[in-house]
C-alpha positions as CSV (number, residue, x, y, z in Angstrom):
1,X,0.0,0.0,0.0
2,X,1.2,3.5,-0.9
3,X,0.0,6.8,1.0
4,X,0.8,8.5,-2.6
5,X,-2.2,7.6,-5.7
6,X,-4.4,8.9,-7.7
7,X,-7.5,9.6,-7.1
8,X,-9.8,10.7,-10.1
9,X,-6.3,11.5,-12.2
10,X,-4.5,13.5,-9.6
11,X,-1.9,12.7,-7.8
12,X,-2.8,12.7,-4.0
13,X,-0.6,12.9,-0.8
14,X,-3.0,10.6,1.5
15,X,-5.9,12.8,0.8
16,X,-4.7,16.1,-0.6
17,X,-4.4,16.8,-4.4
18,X,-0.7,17.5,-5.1
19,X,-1.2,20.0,-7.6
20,X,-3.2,21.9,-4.4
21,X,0.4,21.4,-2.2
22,X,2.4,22.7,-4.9
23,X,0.5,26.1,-5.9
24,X,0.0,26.4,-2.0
25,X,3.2,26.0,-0.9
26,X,5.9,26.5,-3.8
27,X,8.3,24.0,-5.6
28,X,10.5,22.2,-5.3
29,X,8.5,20.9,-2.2
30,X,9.3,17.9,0.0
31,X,6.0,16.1,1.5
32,X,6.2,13.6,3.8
33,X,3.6,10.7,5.0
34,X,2.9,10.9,8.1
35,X,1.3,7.3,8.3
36,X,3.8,5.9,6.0
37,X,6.1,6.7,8.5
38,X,4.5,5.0,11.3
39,X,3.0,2.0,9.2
40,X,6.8,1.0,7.8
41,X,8.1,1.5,11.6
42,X,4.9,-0.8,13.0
43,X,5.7,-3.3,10.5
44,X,8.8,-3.7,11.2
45,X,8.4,-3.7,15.4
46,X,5.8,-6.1,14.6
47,X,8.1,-9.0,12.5
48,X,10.4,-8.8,15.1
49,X,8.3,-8.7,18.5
50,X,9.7,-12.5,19.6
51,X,12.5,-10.2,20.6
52,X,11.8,-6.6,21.2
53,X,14.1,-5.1,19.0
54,X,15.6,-1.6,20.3
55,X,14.7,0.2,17.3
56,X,17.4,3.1,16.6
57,X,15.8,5.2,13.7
58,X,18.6,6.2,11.5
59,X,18.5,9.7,11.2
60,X,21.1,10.1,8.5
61,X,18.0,9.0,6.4
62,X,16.4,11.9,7.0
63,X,16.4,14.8,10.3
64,X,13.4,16.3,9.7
65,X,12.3,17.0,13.6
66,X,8.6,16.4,12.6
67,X,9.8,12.8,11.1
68,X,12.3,12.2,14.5
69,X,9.7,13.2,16.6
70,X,6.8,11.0,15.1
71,X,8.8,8.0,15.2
72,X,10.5,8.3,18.9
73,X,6.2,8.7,19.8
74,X,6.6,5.3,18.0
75,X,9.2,4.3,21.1
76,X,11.9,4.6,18.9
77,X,15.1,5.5,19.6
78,X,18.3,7.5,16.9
79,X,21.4,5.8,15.3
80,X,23.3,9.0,15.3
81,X,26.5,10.1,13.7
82,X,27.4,13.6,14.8
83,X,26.9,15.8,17.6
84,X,24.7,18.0,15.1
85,X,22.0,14.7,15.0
86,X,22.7,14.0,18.2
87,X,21.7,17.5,19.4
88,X,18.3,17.0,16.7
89,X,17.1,13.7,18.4
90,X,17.1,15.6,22.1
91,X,15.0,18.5,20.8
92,X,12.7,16.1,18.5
93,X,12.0,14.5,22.3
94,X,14.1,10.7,21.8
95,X,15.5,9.8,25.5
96,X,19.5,9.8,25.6
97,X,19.6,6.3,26.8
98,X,17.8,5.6,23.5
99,X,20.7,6.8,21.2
100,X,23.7,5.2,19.5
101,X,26.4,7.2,18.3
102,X,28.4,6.0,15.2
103,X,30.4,7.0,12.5
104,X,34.2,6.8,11.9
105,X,36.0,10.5,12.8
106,X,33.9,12.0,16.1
107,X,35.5,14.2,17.4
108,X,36.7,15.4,21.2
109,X,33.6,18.1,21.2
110,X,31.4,15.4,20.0
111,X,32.5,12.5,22.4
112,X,32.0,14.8,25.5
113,X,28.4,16.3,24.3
114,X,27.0,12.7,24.4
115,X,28.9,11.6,27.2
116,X,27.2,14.7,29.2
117,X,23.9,13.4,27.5
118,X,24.5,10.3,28.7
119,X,23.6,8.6,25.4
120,X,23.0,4.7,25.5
121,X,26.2,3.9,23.5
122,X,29.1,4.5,21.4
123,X,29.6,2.6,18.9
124,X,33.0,2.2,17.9
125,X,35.4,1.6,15.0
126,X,38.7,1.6,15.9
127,X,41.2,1.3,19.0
128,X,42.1,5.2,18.8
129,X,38.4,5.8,19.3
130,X,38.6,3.6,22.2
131,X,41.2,4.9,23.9
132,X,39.7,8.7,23.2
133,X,36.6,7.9,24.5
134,X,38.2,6.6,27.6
135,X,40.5,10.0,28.2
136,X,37.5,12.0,27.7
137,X,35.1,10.0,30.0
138,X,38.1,10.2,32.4
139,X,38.4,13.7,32.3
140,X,35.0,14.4,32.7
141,X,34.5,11.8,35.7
142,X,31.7,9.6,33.0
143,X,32.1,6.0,31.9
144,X,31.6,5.4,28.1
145,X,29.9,2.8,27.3
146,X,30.8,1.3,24.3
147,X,30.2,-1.2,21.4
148,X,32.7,-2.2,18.6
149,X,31.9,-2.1,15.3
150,X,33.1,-5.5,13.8
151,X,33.4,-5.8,10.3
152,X,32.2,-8.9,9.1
153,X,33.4,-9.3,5.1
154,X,29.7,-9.7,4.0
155,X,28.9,-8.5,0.6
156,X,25.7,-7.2,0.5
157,X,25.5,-6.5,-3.0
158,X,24.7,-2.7,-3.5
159,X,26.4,0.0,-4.6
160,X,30.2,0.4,-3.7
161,X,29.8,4.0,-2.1
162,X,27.0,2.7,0.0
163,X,28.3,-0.6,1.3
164,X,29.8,-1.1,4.6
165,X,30.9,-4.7,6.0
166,X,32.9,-5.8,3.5
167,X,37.1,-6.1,4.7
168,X,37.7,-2.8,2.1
169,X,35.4,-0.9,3.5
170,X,36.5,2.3,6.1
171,X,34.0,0.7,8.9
172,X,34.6,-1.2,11.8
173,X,37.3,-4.2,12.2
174,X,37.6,-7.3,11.0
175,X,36.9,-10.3,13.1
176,X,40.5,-11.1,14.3
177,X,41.2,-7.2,15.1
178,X,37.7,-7.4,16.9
179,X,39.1,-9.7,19.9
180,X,42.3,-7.4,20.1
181,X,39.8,-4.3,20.5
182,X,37.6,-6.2,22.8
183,X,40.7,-6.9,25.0
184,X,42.2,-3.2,24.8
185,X,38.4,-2.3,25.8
186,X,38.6,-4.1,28.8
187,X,41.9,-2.7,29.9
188,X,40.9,1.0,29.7
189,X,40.0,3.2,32.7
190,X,36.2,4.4,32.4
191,X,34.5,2.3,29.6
192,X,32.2,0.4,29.6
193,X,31.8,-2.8,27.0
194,X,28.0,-3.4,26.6
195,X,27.7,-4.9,22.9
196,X,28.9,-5.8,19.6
197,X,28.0,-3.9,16.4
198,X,27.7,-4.8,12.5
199,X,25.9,-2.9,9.9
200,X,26.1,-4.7,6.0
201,X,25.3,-1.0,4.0
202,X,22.1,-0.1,2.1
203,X,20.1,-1.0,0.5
204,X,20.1,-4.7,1.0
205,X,16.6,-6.2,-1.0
206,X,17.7,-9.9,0.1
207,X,18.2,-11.2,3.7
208,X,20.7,-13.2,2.9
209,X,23.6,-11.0,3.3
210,X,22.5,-10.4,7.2
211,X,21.9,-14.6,8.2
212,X,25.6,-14.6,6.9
213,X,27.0,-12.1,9.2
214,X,25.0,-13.1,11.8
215,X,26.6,-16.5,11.0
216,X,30.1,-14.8,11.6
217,X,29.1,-12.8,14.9
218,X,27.2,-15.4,17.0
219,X,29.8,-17.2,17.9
220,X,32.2,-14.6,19.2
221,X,29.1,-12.6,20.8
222,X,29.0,-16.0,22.9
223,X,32.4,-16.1,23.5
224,X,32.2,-12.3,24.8
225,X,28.9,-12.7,26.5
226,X,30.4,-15.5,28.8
227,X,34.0,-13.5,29.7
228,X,32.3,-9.7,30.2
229,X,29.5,-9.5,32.5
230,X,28.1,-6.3,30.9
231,X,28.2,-7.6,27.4
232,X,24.5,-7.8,26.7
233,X,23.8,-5.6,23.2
234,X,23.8,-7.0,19.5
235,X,23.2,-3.9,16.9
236,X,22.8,-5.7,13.7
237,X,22.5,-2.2,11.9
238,X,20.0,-1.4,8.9
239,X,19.9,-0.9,5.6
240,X,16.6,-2.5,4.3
241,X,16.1,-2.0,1.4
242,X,12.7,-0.4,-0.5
243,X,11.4,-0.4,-4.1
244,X,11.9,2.7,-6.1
245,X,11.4,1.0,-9.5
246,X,7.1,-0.7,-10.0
247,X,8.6,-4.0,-10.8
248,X,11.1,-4.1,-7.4
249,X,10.1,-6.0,-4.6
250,X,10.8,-4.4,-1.2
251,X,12.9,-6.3,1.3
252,X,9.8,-7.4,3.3
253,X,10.3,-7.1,7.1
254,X,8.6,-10.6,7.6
255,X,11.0,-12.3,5.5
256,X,13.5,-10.1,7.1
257,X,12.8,-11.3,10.3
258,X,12.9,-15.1,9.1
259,X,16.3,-14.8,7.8
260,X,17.6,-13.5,11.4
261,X,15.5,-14.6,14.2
262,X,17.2,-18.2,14.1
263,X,20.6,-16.9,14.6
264,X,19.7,-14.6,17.1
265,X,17.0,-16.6,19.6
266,X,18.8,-18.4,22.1
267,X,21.6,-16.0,22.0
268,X,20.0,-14.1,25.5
269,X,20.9,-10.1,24.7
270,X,19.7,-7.4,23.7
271,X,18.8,-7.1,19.6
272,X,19.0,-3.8,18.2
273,X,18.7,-2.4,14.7
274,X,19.1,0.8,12.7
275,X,16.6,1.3,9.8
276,X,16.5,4.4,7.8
277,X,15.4,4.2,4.2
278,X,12.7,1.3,5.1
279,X,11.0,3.5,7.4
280,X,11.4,6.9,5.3
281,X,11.8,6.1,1.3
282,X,8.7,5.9,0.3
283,X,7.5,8.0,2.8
284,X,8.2,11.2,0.9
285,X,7.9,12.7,-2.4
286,X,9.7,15.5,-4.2
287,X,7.3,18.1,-6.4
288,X,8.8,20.1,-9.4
289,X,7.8,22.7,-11.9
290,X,8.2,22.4,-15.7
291,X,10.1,25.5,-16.8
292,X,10.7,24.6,-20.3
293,X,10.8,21.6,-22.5
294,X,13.8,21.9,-25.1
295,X,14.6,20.0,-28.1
296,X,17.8,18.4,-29.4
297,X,17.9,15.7,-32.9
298,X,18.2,13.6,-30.4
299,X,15.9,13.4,-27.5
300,X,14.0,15.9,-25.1
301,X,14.8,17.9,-22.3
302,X,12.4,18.3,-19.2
303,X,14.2,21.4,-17.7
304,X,12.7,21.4,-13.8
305,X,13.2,23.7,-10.9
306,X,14.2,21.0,-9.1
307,X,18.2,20.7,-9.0
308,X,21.3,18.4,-8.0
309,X,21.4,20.6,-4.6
310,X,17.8,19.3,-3.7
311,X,18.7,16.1,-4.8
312,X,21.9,14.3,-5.3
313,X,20.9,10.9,-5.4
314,X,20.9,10.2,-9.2
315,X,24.3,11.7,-10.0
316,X,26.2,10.7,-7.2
317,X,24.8,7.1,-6.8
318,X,23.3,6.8,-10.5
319,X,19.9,5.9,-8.3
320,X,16.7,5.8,-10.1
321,X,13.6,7.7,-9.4
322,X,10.0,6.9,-10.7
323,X,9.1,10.9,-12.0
324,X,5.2,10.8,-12.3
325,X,2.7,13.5,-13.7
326,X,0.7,14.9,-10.7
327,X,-2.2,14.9,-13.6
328,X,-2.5,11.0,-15.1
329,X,-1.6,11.0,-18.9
330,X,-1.0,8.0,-20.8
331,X,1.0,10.4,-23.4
332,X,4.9,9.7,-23.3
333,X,8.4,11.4,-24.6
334,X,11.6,10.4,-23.9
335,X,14.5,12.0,-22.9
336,X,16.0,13.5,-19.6
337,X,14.8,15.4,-16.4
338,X,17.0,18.1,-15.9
339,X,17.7,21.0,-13.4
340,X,19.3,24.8,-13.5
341,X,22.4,24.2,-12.1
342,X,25.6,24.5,-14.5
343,X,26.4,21.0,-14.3
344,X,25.9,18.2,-16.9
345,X,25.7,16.3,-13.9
346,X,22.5,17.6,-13.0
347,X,19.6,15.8,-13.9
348,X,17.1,13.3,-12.1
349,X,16.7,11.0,-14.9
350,X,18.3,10.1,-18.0
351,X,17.3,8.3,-20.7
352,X,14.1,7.6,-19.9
353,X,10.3,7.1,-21.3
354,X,8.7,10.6,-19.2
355,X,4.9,11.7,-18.9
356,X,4.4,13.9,-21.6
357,X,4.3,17.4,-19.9
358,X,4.4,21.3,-20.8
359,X,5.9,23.9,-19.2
360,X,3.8,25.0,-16.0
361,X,3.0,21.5,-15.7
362,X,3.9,19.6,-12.3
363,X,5.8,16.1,-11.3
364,X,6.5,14.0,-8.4
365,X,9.9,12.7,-7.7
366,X,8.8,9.5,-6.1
367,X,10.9,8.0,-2.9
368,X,12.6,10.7,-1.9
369,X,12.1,10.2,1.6
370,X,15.3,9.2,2.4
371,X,18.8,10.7,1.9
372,X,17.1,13.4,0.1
373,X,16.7,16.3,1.7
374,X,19.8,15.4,4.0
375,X,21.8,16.0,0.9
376,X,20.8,19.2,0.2
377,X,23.3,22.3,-0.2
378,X,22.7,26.1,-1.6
379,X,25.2,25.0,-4.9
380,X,24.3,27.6,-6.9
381,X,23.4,30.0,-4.1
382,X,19.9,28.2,-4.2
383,X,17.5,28.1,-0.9
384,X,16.5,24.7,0.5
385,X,13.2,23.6,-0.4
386,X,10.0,23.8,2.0
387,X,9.5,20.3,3.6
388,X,5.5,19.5,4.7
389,X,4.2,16.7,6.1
390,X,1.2,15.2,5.8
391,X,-1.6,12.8,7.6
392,X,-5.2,12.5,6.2
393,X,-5.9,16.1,5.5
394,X,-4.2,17.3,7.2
395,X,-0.7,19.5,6.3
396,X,1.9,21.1,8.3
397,X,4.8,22.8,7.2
398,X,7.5,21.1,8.8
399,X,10.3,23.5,7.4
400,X,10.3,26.4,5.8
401,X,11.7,27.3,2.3
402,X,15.1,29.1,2.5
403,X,15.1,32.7,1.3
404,X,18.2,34.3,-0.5
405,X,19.3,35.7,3.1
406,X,19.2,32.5,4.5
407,X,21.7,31.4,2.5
408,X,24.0,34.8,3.0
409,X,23.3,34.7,6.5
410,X,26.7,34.5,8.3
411,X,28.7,35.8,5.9
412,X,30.3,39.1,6.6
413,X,32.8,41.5,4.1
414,X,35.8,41.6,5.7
415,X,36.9,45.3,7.1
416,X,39.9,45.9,5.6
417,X,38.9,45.1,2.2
């Protein structure tokens, strides 16, 4: 089931005409589903109640404070990875001892802001991080409590910037490196070693890849479980993958939970897990304006006022987007999407069999929900777009669209010039 169909020919956000959201509120316009949100994040708690999961919503996905805040209502907690998203999951209302802190480079300032916050855990991916986190918690008279990332050499098939646990990869340690960490861990004043962390990359559409690193983990989670009394957390990450093409089939949570449960029943600890897109893809929508359709001998060119800054998915990761009319045609051209920014690297599709459209005309970016907006940047000095959210009929705008002084605000002529 999508929140996002049409009704009578035009394109609806649960129960409000598109085409109403856009003249109302501007393009390029982010809208969010509200009950997608929670419908994805139910679906998910509910596959994997035999355990009750610890749910850390990935907010790299996307930091929307309405989206946070609707999902910690959920009981969910934050997988963050800077102080800047640690500091957004306190003011969207998620409790500190519901928050995981990741990522590869945090720094001092970082380390002691969520040791003052008292955040559930660390997670950790190397043995300079340890021994940081232990000379901060140190000086500020704290125990960090920690989990180490371990690397377990799993491919999980998806692109090469966006996957994570195989022995190339920047994250986390190997297996073998994993029981020297564990060791230095123990050693050093003012940690804490509560768990054991993996996370395979995104998005993963089979649950194969995470049976085989649970495969790799178990056994050194028991081995770990019996020496350190305070070992008691497995993260087994996210990445679950969603459909963005009509004839892909979403990783279903219920399969999902098949694949793992066996490996992890039995195992006595704690389960906890780190979706993003599977919760927020298809949750969201990007809206464009037609400014001008121009011909080449060879193909068209949609020119849109959406741009690379509002979305970087398809040149940076060559990711596909449906692009639907927000008025149903069956009339077709082919050719490209395009933005305004002076790249040839800016377009949103390529190639590609389009709704036949004029300028004026509206479409819908579909799943752009997740690692979307996140992305954005003024390139081009160009504001932000709005982000609303919607549930029923209801719509809130959930950030407003950035001005031309928003994106000069700061900036100051130096005196002497």
């Amino acid at each position: 089931m999508s929140e996002f169909t049409y009704q009578g020919g035009v394109f609806h956000a649960e129960q409000v005409p598109v085409p109403q959201l856009a003249e109302q509120y501007g393009t390029p316009l982010y809208i969010y589903s509200r009950t997608h949100l929670i419908r994805q994040y139910r679906a998910l708690a509910d596959a994997m109640k035999s355990i009750r999961p610890h749910i850390y919503f990935a907010i790299k996905s996307n930091s929307n404070l309405a989206v946070i805040h609707t999902l910690a209502n959920e009981g969910a907690g934050a997988d963050v990875v800077s102080g800047g998203e640690l500091y957004r999951a306190r003011k969207a209302g998620v409790a500190a001892d519901k928050i995981a802190f990741a990522g590869v480079g945090k720094t001092v300032a970082e380390i002691d802001y969520a040791l003052g916050e008292g955040i559930r855990f660390f997670t950790v991916e190397s043995e300079e991080e340890l021994t940081r986190i232990s000379e901060r918690a140190a000086a500020l008279g704290s125990v960090g409590r920690v989990a180490i990332r371990v690397n377990p050499d799993v491919d999980p098939k998806t692109h090469k910037y966006t996957s994570t646990g195989k022995a190339e990869n920047k994250f986390g340690v190997d297996l073998t490196r994993a029981e020297r960490a564990y060791e230095l861990a123990l050693k050093l004043p003012h940690l804490e070693v509560v768990g054991l962390h993996m996370h395979l990359g995104s998005p993963i559409m089979s649950p194969a890849p995470y049976a085989e690193a649970l495969e790799k983990v178990r056994p050194m989670c028991e081995t770990l479980k019996r020496d350190i009394t305070t070992f008691r957390h497995l993260d087994i990450g996210g990445g679950l993958g969603i459909s963005y093409r009509p004839d892909q089939a979403p990783l279903d949570p219920r399969d999902f939970a098949s694949a793992v449960l066996p490996a992890l029943h039995g195992l006595d600890m704690e389960v906890g897990m780190e979706p993003g897109r599977f919760i927020t893809g298809n949750a969201g929508i990007l809206v464009t304006r037609v400014e001008y359709i121009k011909d080449n001998p060879f193909k068209k060119f949609v020119i849109v006022d959406v741009a690379m800054n509002d979305l970087l998915r398809p040149p940076l990761y060559q990711a596909h987007h449906e692009i639907v009319p927000v008025i149903q045609t069956d009339e077709s051209i082919f050719g490209d999407v395009v933005g305004p920014i002076c790249e040839s690297g800016d377009f949103m599709a390529q190639d590609r069999s389009l709704p036949a459209v004029r300028a004026g005309d509206y479409l819908a970016i579909l799943s752009a929900g997740a690692y979307a907006f996140v992305m954005a940047s003024n390139y081009n000095t160009r504001g932000r777009a709005a982000e609303i959210m919607v549930q029923g009929d209801q719509v809130e705008v959930v950030r407003a669209r950035e001005t031309w002084d928003d994106c000069i605000r700061g900036e100051v002529m130096p005196t002497w010039s």
